[in-house]
N, C-alpha and C positions, 0 to 999 in steps of 0.2 A: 888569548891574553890571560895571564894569571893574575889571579887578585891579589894578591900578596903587592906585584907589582904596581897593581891600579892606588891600595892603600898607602903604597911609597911615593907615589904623586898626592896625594891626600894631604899626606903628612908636610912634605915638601910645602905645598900652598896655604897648609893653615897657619907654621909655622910663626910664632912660638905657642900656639893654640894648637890644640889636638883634637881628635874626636874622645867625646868620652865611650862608655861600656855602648849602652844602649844604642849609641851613634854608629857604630859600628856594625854593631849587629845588623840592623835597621840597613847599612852599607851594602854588607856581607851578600841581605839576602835581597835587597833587590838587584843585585848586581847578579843575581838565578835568574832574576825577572819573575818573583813570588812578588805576589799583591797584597798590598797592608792586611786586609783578612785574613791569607796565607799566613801573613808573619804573626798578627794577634793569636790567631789560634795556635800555630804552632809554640809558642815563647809564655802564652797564656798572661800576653798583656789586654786592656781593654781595647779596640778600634776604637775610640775618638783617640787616646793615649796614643796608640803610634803614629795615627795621622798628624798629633800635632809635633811629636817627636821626628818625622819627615819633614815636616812644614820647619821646623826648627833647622836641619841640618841641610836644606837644599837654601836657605835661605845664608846659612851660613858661608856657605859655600859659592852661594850668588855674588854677595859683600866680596868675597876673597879676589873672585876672579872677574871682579867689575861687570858681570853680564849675567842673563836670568837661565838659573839652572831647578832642573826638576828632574822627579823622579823619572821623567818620560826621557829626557836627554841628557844625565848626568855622563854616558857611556861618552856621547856626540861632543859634549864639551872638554871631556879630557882627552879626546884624543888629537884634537885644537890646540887646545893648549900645550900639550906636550911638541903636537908639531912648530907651535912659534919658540917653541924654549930650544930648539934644535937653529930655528933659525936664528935665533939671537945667541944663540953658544951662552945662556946659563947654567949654573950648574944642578942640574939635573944628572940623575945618572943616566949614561947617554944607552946604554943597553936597553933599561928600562922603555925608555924614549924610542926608540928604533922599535922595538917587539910594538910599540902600541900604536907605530904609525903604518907597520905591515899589516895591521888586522883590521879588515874594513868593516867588521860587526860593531864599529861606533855609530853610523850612523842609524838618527833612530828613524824604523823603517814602519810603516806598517800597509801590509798588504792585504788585502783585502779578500781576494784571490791569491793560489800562487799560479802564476800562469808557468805554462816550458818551454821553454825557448831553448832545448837543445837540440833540434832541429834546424836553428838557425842557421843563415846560408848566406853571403854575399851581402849586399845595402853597404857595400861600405863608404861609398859615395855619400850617402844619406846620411850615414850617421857622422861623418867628418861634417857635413855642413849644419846636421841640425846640433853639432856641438859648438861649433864656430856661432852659432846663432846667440846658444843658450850662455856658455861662459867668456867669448870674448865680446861680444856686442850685445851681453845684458838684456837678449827677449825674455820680455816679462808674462805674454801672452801668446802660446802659438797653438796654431789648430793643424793637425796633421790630416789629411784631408784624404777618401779613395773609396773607391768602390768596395760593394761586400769581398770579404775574401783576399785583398789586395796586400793584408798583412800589419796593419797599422797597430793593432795593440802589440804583438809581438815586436816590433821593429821599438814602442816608446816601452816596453820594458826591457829589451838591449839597450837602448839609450839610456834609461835609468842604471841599470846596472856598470854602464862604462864611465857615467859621470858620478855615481856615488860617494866619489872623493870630494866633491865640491858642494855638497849639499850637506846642512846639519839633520833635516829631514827630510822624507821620502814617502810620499802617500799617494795611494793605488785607489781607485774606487769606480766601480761599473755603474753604468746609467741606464742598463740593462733594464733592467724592473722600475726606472722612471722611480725614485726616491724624490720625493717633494723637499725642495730647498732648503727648508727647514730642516729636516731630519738630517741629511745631508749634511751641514751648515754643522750640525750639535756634535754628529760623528766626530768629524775632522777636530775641531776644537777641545773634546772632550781628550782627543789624544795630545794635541801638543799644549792644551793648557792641564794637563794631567789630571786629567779627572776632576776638574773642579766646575763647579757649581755654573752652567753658561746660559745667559740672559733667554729670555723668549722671544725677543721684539732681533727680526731679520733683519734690520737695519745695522740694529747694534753687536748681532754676527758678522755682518759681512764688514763694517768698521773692524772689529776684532781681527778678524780673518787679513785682512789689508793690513791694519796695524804690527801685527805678528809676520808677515809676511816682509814688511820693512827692518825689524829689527835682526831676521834671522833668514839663514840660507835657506830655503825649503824648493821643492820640488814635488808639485802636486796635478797627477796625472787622470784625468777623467775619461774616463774608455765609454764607447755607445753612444756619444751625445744623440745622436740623430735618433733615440728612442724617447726623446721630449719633447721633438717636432711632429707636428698636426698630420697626419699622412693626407695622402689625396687632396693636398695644398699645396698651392707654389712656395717653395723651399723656403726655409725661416722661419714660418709661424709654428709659434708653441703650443702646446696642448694647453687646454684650459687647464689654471690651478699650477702651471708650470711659467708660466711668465715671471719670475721673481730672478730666474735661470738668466733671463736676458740682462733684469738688474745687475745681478753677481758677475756676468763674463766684463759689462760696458762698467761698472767700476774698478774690475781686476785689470781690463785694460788701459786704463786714464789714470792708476795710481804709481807714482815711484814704488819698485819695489827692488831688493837681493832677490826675491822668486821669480819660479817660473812655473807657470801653470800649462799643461800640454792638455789640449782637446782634442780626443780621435772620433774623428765622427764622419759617416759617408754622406753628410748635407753642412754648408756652411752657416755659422750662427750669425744672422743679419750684423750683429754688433762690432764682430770683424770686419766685416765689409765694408764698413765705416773708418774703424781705426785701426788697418792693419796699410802697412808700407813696406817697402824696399828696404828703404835705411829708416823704419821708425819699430819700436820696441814690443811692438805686436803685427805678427807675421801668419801667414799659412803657407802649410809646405805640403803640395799636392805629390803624393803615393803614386810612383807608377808600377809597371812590372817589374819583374827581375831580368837582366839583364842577360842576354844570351847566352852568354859565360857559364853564369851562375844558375839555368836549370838545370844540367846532368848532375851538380852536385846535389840539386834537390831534390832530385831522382833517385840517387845513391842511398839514402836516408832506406827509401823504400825495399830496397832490393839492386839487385844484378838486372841492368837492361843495356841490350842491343841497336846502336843508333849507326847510320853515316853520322856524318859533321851536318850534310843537307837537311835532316831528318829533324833535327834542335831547330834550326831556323823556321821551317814550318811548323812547329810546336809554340816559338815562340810566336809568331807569327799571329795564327788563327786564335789563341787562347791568351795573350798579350802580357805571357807573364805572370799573368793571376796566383800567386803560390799556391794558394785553396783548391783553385781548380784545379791547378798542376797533380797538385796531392791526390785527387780522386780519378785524374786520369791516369797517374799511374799505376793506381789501383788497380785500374779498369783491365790496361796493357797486360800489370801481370796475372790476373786470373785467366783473360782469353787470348792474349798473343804469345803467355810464357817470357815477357819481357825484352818480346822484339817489338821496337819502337818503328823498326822501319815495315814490317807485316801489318802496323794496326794500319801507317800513313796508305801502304799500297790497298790494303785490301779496305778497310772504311773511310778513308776520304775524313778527315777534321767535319769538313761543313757539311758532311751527309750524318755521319754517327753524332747522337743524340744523347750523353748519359742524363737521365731527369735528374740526378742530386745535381748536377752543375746547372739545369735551366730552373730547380726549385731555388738555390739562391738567387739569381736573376729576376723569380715572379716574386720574390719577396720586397726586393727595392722598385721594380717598376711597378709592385702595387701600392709602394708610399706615393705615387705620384698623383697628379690633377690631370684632371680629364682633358684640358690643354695641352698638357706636357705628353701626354698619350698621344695627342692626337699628331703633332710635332717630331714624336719617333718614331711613328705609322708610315709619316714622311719623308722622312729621312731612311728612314727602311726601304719604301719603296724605289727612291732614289736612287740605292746601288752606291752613290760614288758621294763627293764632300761638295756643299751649294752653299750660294751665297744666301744671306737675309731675301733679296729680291728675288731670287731664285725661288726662295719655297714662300714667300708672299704671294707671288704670280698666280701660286696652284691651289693653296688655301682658302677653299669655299666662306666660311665663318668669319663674319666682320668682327667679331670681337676677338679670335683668335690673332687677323692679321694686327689690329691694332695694337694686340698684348706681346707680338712676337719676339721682340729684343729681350722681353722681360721673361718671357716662357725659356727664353734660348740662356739666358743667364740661370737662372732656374734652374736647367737641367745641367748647365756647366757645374755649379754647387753641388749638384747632388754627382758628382763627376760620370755622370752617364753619356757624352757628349764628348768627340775629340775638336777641339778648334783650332786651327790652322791659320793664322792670321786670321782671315774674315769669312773664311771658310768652315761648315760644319760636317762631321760628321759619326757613323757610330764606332767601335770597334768590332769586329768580323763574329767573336760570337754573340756579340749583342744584337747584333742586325741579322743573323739568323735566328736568334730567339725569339724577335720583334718580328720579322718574317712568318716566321710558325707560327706565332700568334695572329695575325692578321689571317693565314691561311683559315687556323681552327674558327676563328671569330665567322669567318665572310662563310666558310660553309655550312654554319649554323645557323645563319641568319639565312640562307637560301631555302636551307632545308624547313626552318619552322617557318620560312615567308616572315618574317620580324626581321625586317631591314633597317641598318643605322650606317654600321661602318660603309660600306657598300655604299653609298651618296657620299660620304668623306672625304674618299683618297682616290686616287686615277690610279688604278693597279698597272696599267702600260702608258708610258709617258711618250706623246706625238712627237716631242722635241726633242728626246734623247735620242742617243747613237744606238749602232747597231747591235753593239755590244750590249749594252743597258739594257735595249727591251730584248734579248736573247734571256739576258739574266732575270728578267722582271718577267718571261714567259716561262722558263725552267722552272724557277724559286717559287712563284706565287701561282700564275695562274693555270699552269699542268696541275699541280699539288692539288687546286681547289677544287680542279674535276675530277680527279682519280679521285680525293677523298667522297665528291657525290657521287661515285659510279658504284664504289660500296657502300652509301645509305639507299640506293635504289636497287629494283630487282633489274630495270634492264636498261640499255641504255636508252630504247627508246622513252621509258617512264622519265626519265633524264630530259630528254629531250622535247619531252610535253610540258614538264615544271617547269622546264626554262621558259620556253615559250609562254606560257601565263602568267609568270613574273616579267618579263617582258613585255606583255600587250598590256600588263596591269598599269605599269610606270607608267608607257605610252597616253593611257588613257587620264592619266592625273597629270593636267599642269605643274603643280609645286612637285610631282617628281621628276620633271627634267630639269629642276633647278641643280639638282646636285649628278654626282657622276656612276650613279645606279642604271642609267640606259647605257650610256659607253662599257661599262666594266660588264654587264651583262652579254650586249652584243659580242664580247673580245670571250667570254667564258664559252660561248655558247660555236663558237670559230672554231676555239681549241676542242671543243667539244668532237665536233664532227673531224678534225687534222688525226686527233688523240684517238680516235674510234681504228685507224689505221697500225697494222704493224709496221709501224717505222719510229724512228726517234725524233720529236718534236723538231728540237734544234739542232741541227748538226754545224751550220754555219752561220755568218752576220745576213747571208742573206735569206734566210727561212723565215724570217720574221715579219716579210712582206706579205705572204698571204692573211695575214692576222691582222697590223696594224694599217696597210694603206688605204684599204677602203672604210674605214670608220670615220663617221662624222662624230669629232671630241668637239662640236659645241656645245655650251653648257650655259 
């Protein structure tokens, strides 16, 4: 945009008023985007002098064009205004008017970050409805909602970027390092009321903030929320000294506004869950993977790889889409396969190959969780396949667990760790091998140091499940937990003595047969002796009966 031509809209609107010398100048240069300091120094007027010669000419400029302009948005307001002089066929020069409605550097933007999003790949489903949401049905509050890695800041900065035109401003800010409300609060406003002077009392921010947010387009993006929830709680609760957060989202949500406020967070903010609807003006739009289609283009990104058509689907399959992980596994492919996709499928198996960057983002959100919600994945892990509430009620030792279960199971729906199926739950295929492994590494340590917890918790082979299940629940869990003690001992038989005295130990404690430490012992100590054989555990649904029919599962 040329200034020349910004000043020819200037002149047009003040007419028959002009700008004088110094108005101009003062114009000229923050339209560089030089700051009053900038300008005093350079020009060698005083700063209080030019700030009240800005406070002068934005004010004048306010009067002209009936609405509040400042040094922060004077770019965002003329280029409004030029577009309704086009709609109204005044006479404006229409040239002018056209150059300034091409250039989308009116809106005033401020980013916080610059994130890159030129990798971006497919979501165009996503972003057609989370626009449909934002400019034809007016959400005033949405939370964009998905597991680490799922793509969520990337996906509401392509949306920012595609809707740009419809906002006067555009504000970016990480919750990353948990910024106390206030500070927060002062940021934001410090930009759109231009640097002026803003209150200390939080109330009278977040009023401000609502207020301004009625008068004007804005769109104001918060990335990380789920870093000012409590960890190791059931989802919602704030960190102490962060609750003010709850105030700000449950009046952003309950006020008329022109804005929209987009929250990316992998937990949902109790406040939504209150007032968010279908057809009502605060919404959540749960993140899933990418779309079959659209992983070889995200692949592309990285290099030259070699797939069948079968070879995506099992990609998409085991890994569910995840872009993050996508990303790291293609890494992976092309250092050791050369970029044949279908060598890594044939020769490591998805569910056998292990990269630790993709199960470190995993122990990072399943270590925000409660020891409930732990203990609830543990079980659904060991499950294998998608059960009902009464389902894993039945098997759930802890009266306060079964009592809390709807609420644990909402819980982990929030923190989107959990797929739901009507009334059905269950994990996704690399979550439930990560939550597998874990319970393997967990149960072998507590064998090995005799500090027993998990091991009374969970029934590692389930009496009621099919053939298949405890084939799976014999392969996954309890082979792994012996082979892993056959290398903490020198021999098998040392193996087979520690069992045995953990076993007569239980035996001999009443409160230890309350829980499922005798059963899961006997079934270790089966495999034990099958496992000491050269042959393969499982080969069919029916190997499974030397293990599981003779055990008494009462408990």
């Amino acid at each position: 945009m040329n200034l020349e031509e910004a000043l020819e809209i200037v002149d047009a609107i003040l007419k028959p008023d002009s700008l004088n010398k110094l108005h101009e100048i003062l114009f000229r240069q923050a339209w560089e985007g030089k700051s009053y300091q900038e300008i005093a120094s350079c020009f060698g007027y005083d700063l209080g002098h030019v700030k009240n010669v800005g406070s002068q000419l934005w004010k004048k400029l306010s009067f002209a064009l009936g609405k509040r302009v400042t040094k922060t948005n004077f770019r965002c307001v003329l280029y409004r205004y030029a577009e309704l002089q086009i709609q109204q066929q005044l006479p404006v020069a229409k040239e002018v008017i056209e150059t300034l409605i091409k250039v989308n550097s009116f809106v005033s933007q401020d980013w916080e970050e610059l994130i890159d999003v030129s990798c971006f790949c497919g979501r165009t489903t996503e972003l057609a409805t989370l626009e449909q949401w934002i400019t034809k049905e007016n959400c005033r509050l949405l939370a964009l909602l998905g597991m680490a890695g799922i793509g969520k800041t990337v996906l509401s900065v392509k949306l920012a970027q595609q809707l740009k035109k419809e906002f006067e401003y555009i504000l970016w800010r990480s919750l990353r390092y948990a910024p106390p409300v206030e500070e927060n609060l002062e940021k934001i406003l410090q930009f759109l009321f231009d640097n002026q002077t803003i209150s200390k009392n939080l109330n009278v921010k977040i009023t401000e903030l609502i207020n301004f947010f009625q008068q004007h387009r804005c769109l104001l993006i918060l990335d990380n929320v789920e870093s000012i929830f409590q960890s190791r709680e059931l989802v919602g609760k704030y960190r102490q000294g962060y609750e003010a957060y709850g105030e700000l989202f449950k009046r952003l949500g309950e006020s008329v506004s022109k804005s929209c406020v987009v929250l990316n967070s992998r937990e949902k903010p109790k406040e939504l869950a209150v007032l968010e609807g279908k057809n009502l003006p605060v919404r959540c739009f749960q993140l899933s993977g990418l779309q079959l289609a659209e992983i070889p283009h995200l692949f592309k990104f990285k290099g030259t790889f070699f797939a069948a058509t079968s070879d995506w689907g099992v990609i998409e399959k085991y890994y569910s889409g995840n872009p993050l992980i996508l990303k790291m596994l293609a890494t992976q492919i092309q250092e050791l396969f050369d970029g044949n996709v279908s060598d890594f499928i044939s020769v490591c198996e998805p569910h056998k190959k292990r990269f630790e960057n993709m199960y470190e983002l995993l122990e990072e959100q399943i270590n925000r969780c409660s020891d409930w919600e732990k203990e609830v994945l543990y079980w659904l892990a060991v499950k294998r396949h998608s059960v009902t509430i009464s389902e894993l009620k039945r098997d759930i030792l802890s009266w306060e667990t079964r009592q809390k279960l709807p609420i644990i199971l909402m819980s982990l729906e929030r923190r989107s760790l959990i797929i739901k199926d009507r009334f059905r739950f269950t994990l996704n295929p690399l979550l439930m091998d990560y939550i597998t492994n874990l319970i393997v590494t967990l149960i072998t340590q507590e064998i090995k140091d005799n500090d027993k917890h998990l091991i009374y918790l969970i029934l590692l082979l389930q009496p009621q499940a099919s053939a298949k299940v405890k084939s799976e629940q014999i392969n996954s869990i309890l082979e792994p937990i012996v082979e892993n003690l056959r290398r903490k001992f020198h021999s098998p038989k040392q193996l087979k003595v520690h069992l045995e005295n953990i076993h007569s130990e239980m035996r001999s404690h009443i409160s230890n047969l309350l829980g499922y430490g005798n059963i899961n012992i006997t079934c270790l100590k089966k495999v034990a002796v099958i496992t000491s054989y050269p042959i393969k555990l499982v080969t069919n649904t029916q190997s499974t009966q030397p293990i599981a029919d003779d055990i008494n599962y009462q408990h």
